[in-house]
KOLKE-823805 format. One line per field, with one value per atom (N, C-alpha, C, CB): residue number from 1; residue in three letters; atom name; x, y, z. Coordinates in Angstrom, 1 decimal, padded with zeros to 4 digits, always signed. Glycine has a CB too. Layout:
<rs>
torvo	[NUM:...]
voba	[ALA:...]
tiza	[CA:...]
xx	[X:...]
yy	[Y:...]
zz	[Z:...]
</rs>
This chain:
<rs>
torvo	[1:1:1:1:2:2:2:2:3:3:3:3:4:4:4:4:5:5:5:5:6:6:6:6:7:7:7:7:8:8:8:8:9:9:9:9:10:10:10:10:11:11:11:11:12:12:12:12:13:13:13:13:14:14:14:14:15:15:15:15:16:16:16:16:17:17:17:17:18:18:18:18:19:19:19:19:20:20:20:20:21:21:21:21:22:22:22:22:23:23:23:23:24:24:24:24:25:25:25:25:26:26:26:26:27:27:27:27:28:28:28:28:29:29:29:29:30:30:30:30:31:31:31:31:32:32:32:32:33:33:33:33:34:34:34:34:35:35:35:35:36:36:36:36:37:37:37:37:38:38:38:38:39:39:39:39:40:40:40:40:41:41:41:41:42:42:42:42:43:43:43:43:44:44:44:44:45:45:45:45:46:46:46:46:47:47:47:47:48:48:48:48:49:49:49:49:50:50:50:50:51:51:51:51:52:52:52:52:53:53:53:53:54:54:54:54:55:55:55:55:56:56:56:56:57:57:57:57:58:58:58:58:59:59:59:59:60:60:60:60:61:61:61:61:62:62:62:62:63:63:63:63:64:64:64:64:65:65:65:65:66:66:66:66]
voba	[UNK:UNK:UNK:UNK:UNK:UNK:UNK:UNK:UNK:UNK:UNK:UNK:UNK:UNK:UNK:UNK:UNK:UNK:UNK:UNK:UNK:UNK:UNK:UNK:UNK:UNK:UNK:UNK:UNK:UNK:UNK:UNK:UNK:UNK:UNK:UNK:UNK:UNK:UNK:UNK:UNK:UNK:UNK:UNK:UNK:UNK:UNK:UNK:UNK:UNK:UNK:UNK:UNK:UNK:UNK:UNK:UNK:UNK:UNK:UNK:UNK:UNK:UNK:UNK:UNK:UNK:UNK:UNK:UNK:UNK:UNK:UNK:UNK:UNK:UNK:UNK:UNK:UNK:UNK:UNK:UNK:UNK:UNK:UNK:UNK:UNK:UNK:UNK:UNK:UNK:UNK:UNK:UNK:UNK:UNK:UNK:UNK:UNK:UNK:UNK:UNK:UNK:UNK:UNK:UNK:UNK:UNK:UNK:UNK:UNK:UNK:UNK:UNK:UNK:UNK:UNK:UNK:UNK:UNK:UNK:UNK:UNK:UNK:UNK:UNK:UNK:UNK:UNK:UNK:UNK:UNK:UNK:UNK:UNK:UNK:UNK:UNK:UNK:UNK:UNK:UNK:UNK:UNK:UNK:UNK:UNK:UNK:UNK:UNK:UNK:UNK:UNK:UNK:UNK:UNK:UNK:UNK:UNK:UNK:UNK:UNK:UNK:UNK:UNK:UNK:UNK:UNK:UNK:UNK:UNK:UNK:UNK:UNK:UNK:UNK:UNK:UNK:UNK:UNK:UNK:UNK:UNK:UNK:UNK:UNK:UNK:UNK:UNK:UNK:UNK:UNK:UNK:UNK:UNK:UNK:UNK:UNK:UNK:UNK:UNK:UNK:UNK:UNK:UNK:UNK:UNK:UNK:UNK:UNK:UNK:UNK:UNK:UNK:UNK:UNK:UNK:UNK:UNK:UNK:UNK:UNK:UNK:UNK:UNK:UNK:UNK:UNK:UNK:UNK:UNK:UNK:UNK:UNK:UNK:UNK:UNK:UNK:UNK:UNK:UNK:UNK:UNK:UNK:UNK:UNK:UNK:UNK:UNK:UNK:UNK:UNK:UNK:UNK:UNK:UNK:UNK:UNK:UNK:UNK:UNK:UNK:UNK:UNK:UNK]
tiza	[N:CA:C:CB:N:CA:C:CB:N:CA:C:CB:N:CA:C:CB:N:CA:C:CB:N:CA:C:CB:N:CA:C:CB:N:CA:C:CB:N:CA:C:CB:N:CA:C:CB:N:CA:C:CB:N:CA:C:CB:N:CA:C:CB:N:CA:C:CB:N:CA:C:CB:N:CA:C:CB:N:CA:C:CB:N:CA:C:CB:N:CA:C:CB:N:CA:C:CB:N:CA:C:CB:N:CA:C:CB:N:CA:C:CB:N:CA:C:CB:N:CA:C:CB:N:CA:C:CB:N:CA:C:CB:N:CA:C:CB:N:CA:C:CB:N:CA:C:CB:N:CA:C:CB:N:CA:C:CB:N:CA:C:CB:N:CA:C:CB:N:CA:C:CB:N:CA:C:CB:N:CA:C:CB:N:CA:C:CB:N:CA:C:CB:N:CA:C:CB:N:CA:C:CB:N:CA:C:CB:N:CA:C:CB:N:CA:C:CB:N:CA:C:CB:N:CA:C:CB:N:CA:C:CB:N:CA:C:CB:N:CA:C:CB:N:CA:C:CB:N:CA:C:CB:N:CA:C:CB:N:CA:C:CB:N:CA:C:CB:N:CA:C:CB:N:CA:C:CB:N:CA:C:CB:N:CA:C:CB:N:CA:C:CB:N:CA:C:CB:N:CA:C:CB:N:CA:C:CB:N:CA:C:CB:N:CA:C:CB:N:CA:C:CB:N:CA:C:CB]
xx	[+147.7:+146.5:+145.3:+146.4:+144.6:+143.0:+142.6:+141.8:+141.4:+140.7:+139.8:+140.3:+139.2:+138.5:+138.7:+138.7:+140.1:+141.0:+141.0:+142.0:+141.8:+141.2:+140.1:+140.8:+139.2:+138.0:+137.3:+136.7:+137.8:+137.7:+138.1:+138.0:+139.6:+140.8:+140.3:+142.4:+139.9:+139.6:+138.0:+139.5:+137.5:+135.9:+136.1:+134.9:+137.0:+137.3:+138.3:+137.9:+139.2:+139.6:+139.1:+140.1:+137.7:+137.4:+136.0:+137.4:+135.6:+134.5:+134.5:+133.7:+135.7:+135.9:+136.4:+136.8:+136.8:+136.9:+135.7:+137.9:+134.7:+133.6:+132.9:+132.8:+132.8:+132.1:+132.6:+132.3:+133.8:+134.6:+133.9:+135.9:+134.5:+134.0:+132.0:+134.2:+131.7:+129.9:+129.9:+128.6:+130.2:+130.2:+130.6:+131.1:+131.9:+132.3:+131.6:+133.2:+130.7:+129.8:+128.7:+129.4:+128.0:+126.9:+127.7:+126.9:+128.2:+129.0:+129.0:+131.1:+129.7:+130.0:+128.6:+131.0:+127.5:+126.4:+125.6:+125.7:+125.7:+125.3:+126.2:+125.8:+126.9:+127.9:+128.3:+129.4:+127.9:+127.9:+126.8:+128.2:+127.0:+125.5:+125.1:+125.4:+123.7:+123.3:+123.6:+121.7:+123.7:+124.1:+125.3:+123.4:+126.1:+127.5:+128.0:+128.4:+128.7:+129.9:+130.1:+131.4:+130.8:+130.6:+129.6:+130.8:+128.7:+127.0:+126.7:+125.8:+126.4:+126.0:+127.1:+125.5:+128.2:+128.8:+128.8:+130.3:+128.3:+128.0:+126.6:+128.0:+125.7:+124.2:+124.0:+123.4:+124.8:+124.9:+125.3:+125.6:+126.6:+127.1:+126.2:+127.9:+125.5:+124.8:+123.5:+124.5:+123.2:+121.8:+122.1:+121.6:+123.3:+123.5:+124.2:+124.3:+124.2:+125.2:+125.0:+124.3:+123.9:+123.5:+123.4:+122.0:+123.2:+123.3:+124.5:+122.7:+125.6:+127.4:+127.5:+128.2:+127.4:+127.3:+126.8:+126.1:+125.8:+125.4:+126.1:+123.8:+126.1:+126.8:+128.4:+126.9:+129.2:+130.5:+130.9:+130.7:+130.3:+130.3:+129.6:+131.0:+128.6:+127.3:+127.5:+126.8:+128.8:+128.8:+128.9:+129.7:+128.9:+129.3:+127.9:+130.6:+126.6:+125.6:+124.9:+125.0:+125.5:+125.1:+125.2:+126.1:+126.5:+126.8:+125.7:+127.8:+125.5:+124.9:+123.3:+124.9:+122.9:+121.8:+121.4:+121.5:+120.1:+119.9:+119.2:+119.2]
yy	[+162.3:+162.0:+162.4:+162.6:+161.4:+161.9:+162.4:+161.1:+163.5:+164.3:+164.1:+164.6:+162.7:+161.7:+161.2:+160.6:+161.0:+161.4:+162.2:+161.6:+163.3:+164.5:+164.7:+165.0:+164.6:+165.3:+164.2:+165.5:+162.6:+161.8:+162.0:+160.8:+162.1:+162.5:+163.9:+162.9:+165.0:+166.5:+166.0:+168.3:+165.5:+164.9:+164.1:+163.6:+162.9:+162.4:+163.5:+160.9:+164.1:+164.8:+165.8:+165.1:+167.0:+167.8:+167.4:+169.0:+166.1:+166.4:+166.5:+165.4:+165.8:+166.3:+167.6:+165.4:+168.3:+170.1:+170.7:+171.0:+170.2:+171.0:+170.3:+170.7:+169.4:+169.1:+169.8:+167.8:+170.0:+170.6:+171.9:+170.5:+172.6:+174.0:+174.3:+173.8:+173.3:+173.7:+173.4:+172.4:+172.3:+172.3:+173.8:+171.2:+174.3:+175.4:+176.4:+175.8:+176.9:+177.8:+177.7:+177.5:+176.6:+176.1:+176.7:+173.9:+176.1:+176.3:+178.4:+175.4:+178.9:+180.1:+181.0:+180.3:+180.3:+180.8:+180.9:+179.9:+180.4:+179.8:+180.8:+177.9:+181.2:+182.1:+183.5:+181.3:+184.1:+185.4:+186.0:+185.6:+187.2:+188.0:+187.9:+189.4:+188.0:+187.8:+189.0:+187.4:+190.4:+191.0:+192.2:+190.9:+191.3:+191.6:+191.0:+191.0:+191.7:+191.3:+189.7:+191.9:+189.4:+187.9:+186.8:+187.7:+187.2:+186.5:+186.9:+187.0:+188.1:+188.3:+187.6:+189.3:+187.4:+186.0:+184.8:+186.0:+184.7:+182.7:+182.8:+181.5:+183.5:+183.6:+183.5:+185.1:+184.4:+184.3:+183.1:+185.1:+182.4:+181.5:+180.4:+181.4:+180.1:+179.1:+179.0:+179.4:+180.0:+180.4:+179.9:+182.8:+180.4:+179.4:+178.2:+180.0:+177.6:+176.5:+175.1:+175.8:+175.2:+173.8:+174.0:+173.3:+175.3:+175.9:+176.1:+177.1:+176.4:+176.3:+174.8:+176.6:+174.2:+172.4:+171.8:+171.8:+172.2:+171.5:+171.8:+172.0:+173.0:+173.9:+173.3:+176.4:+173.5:+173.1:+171.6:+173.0:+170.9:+169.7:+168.6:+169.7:+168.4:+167.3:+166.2:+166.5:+165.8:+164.7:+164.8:+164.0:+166.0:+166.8:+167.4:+168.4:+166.9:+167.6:+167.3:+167.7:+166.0:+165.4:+166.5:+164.1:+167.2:+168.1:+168.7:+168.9:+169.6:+170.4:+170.7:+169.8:+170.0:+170.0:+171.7:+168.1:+172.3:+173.2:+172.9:+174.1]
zz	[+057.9:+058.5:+057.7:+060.0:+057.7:+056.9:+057.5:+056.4:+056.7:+057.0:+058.0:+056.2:+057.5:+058.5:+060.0:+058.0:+059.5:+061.1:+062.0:+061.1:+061.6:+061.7:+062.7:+060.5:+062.1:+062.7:+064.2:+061.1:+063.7:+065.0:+065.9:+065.1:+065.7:+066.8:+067.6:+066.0:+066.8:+067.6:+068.2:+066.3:+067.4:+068.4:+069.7:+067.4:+069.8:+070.9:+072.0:+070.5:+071.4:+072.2:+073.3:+071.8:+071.8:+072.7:+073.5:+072.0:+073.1:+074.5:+076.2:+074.5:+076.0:+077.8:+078.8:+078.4:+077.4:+077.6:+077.4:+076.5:+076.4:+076.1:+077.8:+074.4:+077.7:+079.2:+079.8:+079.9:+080.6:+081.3:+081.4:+080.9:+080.5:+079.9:+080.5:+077.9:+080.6:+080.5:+082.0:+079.3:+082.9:+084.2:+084.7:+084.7:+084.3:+084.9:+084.8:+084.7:+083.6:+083.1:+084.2:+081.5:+083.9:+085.2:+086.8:+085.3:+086.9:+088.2:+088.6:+087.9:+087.7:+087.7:+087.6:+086.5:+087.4:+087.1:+088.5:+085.9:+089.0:+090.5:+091.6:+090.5:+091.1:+092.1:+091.5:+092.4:+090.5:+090.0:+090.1:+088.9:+090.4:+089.6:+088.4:+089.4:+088.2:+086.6:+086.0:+086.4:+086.4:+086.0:+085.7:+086.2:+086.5:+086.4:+085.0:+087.6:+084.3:+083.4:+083.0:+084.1:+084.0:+084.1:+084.0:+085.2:+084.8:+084.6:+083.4:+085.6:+082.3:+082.0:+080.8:+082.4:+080.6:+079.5:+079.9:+079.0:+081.4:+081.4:+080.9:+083.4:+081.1:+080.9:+079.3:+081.6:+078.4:+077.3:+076.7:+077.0:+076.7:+076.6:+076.4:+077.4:+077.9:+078.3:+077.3:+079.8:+077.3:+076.8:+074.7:+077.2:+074.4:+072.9:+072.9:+071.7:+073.8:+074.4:+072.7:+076.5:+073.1:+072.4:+071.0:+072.9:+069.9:+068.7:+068.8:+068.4:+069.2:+069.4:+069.0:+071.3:+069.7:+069.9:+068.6:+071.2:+068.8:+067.1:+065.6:+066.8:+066.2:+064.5:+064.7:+064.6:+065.6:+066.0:+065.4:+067.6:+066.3:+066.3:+066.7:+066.6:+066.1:+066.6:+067.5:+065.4:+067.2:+068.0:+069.5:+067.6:+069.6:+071.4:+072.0:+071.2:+070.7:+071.2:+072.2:+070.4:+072.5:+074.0:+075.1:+074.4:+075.1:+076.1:+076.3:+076.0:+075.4:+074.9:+075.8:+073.3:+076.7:+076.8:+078.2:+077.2:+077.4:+078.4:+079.9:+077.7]
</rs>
């Protein structure tokens, strides 16, 4: 498989985990404390969401939005 390949195949694959992944973050954010443990890595997370996304993989930068 090309490299080219490669990188289509893992692009089409992972956007609907990275989606996935950002609903639940949202979601978990809404029902933790902000300053519990927990809140305090969705808050993080969330907070470089879209610099992750872009650096990762651009084509997912759609997700990406704060």
């Amino acid at each position: 498989m090309r490299l080219e390949d490669r990188h289509a195949l893992r692009a089409e694959k992972a956007a609907p985990l990275v989606a996935a992944l950002r609903e639940e973050l949202l979601r978990l954010q809404k029902s933790v404390l902000p300053k519990s443990t927990l809140g305090q890595a969705v808050n993080y997370t969330l907070a470089l969401w879209k610099k992750r996304i872009r650096k990762t993989n651009p084509s997912l930068d759609g997700c990406g939005q704060a």
